[in-house]
C-alpha positions in Angstrom: -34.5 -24.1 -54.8 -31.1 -25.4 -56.5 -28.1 -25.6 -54.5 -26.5 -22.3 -56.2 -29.5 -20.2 -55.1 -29.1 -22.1 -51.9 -25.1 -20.6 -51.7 -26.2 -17.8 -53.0 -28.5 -16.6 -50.7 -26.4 -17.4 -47.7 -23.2 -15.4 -49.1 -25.3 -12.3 -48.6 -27.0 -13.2 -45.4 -23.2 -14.2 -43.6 -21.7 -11.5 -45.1 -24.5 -8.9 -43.5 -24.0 -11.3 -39.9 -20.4 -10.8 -40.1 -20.6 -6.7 -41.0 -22.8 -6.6 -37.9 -20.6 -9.1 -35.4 -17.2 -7.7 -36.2 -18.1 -3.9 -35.8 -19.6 -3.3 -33.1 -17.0 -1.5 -31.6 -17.2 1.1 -34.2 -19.9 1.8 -32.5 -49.1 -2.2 -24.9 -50.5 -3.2 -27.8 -50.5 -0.5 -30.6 -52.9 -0.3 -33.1 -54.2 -2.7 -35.6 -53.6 0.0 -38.4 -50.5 -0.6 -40.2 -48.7 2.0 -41.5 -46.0 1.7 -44.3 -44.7 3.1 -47.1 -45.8 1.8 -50.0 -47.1 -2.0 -51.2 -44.8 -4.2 -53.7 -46.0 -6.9 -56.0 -43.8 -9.5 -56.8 -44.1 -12.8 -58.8 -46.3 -14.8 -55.9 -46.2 -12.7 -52.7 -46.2 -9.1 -51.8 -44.0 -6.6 -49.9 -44.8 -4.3 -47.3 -41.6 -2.8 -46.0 -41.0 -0.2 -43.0 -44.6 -1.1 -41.4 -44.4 0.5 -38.6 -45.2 -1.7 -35.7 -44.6 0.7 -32.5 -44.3 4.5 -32.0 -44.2 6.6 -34.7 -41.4 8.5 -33.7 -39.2 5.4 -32.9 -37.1 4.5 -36.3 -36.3 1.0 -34.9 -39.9 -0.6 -34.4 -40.1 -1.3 -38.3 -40.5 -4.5 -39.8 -40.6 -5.8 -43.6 -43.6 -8.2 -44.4 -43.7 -10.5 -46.8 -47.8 -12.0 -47.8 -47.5 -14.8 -49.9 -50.5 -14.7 -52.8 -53.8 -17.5 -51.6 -52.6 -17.1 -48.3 -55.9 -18.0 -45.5 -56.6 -17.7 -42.4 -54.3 -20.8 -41.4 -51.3 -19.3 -43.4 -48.2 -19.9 -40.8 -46.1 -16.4 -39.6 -42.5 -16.7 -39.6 -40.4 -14.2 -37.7 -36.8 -13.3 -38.5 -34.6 -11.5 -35.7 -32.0 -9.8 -37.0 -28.0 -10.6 -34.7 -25.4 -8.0 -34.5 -24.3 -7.6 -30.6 -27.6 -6.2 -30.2 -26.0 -3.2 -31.3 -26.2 -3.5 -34.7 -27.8 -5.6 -37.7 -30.9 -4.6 -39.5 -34.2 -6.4 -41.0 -32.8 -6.0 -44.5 -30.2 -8.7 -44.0 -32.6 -11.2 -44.8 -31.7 -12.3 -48.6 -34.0 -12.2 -51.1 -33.5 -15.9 -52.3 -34.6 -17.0 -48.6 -37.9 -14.9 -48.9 -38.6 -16.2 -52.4 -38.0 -20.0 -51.3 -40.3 -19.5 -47.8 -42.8 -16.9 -49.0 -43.1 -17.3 -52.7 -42.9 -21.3 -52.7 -44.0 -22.4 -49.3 -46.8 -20.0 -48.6 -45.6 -18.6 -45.2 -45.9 -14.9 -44.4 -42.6 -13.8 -43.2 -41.6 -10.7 -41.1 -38.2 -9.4 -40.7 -37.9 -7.5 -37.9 -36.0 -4.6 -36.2 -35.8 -3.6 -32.5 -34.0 -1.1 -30.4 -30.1 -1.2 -30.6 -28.3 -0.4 -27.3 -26.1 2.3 -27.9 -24.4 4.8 -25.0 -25.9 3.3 -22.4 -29.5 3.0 -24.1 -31.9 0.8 -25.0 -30.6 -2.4 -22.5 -32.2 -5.3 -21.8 -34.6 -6.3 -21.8 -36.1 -3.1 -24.7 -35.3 -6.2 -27.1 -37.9 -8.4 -25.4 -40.6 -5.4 -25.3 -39.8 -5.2 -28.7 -40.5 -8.2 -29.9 -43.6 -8.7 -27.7 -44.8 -5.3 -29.5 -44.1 -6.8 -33.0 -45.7 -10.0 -32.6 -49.0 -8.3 -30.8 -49.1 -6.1 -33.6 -48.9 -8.7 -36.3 -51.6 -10.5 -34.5 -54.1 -7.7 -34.5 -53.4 -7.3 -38.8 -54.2 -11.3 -39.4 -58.0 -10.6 -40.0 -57.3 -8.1 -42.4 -54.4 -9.8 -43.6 -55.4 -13.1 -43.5 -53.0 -15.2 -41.6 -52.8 -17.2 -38.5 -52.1 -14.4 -35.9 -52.1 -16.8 -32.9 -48.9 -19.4 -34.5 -45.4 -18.0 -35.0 -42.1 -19.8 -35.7 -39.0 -17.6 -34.7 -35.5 -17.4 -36.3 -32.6 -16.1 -35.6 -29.0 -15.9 -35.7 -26.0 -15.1 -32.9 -27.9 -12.5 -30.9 -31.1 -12.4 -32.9 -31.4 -16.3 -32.0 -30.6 -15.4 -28.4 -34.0 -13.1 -28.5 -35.7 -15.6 -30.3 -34.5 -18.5 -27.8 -35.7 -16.1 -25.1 -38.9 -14.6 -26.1 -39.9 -17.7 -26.6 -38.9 -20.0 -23.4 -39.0 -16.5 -21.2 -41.7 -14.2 -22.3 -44.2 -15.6 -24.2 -47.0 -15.3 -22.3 -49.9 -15.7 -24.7 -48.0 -19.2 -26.0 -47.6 -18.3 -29.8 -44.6 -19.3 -30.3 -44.1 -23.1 -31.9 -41.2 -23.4 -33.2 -37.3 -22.1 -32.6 -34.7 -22.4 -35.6 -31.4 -21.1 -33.1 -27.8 -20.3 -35.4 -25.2 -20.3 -33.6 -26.8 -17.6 -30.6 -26.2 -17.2 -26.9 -28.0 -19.1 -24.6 -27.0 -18.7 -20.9 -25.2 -15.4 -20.0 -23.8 -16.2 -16.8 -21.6 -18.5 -18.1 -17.9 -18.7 -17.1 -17.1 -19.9 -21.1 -18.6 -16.4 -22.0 -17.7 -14.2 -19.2 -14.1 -14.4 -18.7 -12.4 -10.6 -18.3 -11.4 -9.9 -21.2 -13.3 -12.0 -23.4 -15.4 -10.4 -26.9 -18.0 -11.6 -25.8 -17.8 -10.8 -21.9 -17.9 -7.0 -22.9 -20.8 -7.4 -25.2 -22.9 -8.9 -22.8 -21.8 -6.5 -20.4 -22.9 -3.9 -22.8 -25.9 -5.5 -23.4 -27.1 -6.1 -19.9 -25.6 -2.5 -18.8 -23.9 -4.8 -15.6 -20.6 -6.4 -15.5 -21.9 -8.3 -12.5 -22.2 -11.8 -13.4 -24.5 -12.7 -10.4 -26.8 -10.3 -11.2 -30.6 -11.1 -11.3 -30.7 -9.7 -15.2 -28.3 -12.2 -16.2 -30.5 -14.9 -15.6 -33.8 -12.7 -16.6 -31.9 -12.6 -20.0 -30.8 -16.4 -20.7 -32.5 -18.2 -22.1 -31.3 -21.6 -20.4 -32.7 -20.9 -17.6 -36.1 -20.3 -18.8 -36.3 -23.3 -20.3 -38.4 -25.8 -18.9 -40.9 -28.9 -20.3 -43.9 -26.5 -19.8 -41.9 -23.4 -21.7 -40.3 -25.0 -24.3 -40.9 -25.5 -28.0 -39.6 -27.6 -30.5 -36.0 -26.1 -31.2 -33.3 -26.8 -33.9 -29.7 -25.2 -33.1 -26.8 -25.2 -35.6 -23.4 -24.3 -34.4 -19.6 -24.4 -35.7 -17.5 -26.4 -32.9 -14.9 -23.9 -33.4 -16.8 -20.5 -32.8 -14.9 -18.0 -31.4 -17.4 -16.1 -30.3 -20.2 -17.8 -29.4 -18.3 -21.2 -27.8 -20.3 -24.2 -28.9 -21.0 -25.6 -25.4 -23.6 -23.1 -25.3 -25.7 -24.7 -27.4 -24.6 -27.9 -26.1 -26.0 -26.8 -23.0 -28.9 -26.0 -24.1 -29.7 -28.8 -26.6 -28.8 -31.5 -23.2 -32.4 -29.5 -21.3 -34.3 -29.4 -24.2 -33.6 -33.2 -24.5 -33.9 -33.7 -20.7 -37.1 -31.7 -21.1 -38.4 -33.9 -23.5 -39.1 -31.3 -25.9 -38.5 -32.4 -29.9 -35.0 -30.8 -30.7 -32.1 -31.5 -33.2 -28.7 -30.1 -32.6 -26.4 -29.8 -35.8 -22.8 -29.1 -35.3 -20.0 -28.0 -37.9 -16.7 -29.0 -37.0 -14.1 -27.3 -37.4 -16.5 -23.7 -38.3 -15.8 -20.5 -36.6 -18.6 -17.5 -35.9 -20.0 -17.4 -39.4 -21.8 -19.4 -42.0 -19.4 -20.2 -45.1 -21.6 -21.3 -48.4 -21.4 -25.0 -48.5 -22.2 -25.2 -44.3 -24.7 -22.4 -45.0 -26.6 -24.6 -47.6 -26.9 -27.5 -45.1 -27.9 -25.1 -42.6 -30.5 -23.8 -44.9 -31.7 -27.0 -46.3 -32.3 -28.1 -42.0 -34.2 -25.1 -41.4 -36.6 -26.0 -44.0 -37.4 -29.4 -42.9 -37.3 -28.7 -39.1 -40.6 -26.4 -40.1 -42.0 -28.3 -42.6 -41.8 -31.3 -39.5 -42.8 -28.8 -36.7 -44.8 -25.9 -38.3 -46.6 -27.1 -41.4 -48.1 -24.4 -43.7 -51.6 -24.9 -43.8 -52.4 -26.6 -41.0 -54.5 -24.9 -38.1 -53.3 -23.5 -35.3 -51.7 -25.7 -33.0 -53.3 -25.4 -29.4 
């Protein structure tokens, strides 16, 4: 992919993370049957959008698949969780240049996916977590008829989407799919003070989010995902953060990136001085480019799955 498909692709992905970040004040296994809308053929993969991966009546379980052509039964799964608070954000936001450059020209199947938004009071944690549990036992009971490897999953994510990913994977992964974690710029232990100040953006989102203001509380813990992590429960893990964020403070995933390292898990943190709580194009390109390798290093398309 050249470097202006690179920018390109990034302009629209920030600009849906920012929409979702700065307005949100204005605001069991199912069955191995997928059920979607219609099939889309493009150049090399195909499209599968609104496939219904929980109830039928519940507009947020959806997901967007992406099945690259000669795929197997070793073709690697990629997951994308959508950020926004958790209150808003939607699958969609992942660009089209991203999915042609994974999908099209790497062979991974990709699957953007949504999950319940809290809103009045609703859908707290962990309904996220459930979620994405639901998702990823559904895509696993489609890889025989899908061909894919339903057992091997890399998850990405950005602000709160890469706190669920982070978490799902350190926290509640209990089958041990998950192999690799590509973290931008998310959340990573809740109960701390450089989050939680009164006052703070990001105090009354978590609040929000965890339906407590108590910072002691059991949940807080239950949804962080530093203190989940552990040498048996982590994965390898790449973080990129701006050292200026303003709403996710950087020491967060300094934090974390010192236990994975401690833990002796592989993990690369990337910093951006000087970068706020967004991905402008040039930083978003370097970002990009990362992402790539980090998988190509840690979750190699083709390769079988990785016990």
């Amino acid at each position: 992919m050249q470097i202006g498909q690179y920018l390109c692709a990034f302009v629209i992905f920030t600009s849906a993370l920012l929409t979702s970040y700065h307005n949100e004040h204005a605001v069991s296994l199912t069955g191995s049957k997928i059920k979607h809308g219609t099939f889309i053929r493009h150049q090399s993969y195909t499209e599968m959008p609104d496939v219904q991966y929980g109830d039928s009546n519940n507009h947020y379980q959806l997901l967007d698949a992406y099945l690259p052509d000669d795929r197997n039964h070793n073709t690697k799964v990629i997951i994308y969780i959508h950020g926004g608070s958790w209150v808003r954000g939607d699958k969609t936001e992942f660009p089209k240049p991203l999915i042609e450059e994974l999908v099209g020209k790497r062979k991974y199947a990709l699957a953007s996916l949504n999950y319940r938004l809290v809103k009045d009071g609703k859908n707290t944690f962990p309904a996220q977590i459930e979620d994405i549990q639901k998702a990823l036992a559904f895509i696993s009971a489609n890889a025989g008829e899908y061909k894919y490897d339903g057992n091997s999953f890399a998850l990405i994510g950005a602000s709160a989407g890469a706190h669920l990913a982070m978490l799902y994977a350190y926290g509640y992964d209990s089958v041990k799919q998950v192999r690799a974690v590509v973290d931008i710029f998310g959340p990573t232990d809740l109960s701390d003070e450089t989050v939680r100040k009164p006052g703070m953006e990001s105090n009354d989102i978590i609040i929000n989010f965890l339906g407590t203001p108590d910072t002691a509380a059991k949940i807080v813990k239950q949804a962080s995902p530093y203190h989940h992590l552990s040498p048996k429960t982590g994965v390898p893990t790449i973080l990129f953060h701006g050292t200026a964020d303003e709403l996710v403070p950087v020491g967060q995933s300094e934090k974390l990136y010192k236990k994975l390292q401690q833990s002796g898990i592989p993990s690369l943190l990337k910093l951006y001085p000087g970068e706020k709580h967004e991905l402008r194009a040039t930083i978003a390109a370097d970002v990009f480019s990362g992402m790539i390798g980090w998988l190509e290093k840690h979750y190699a398309v083709g390769a079988g799955t990785n016990n």
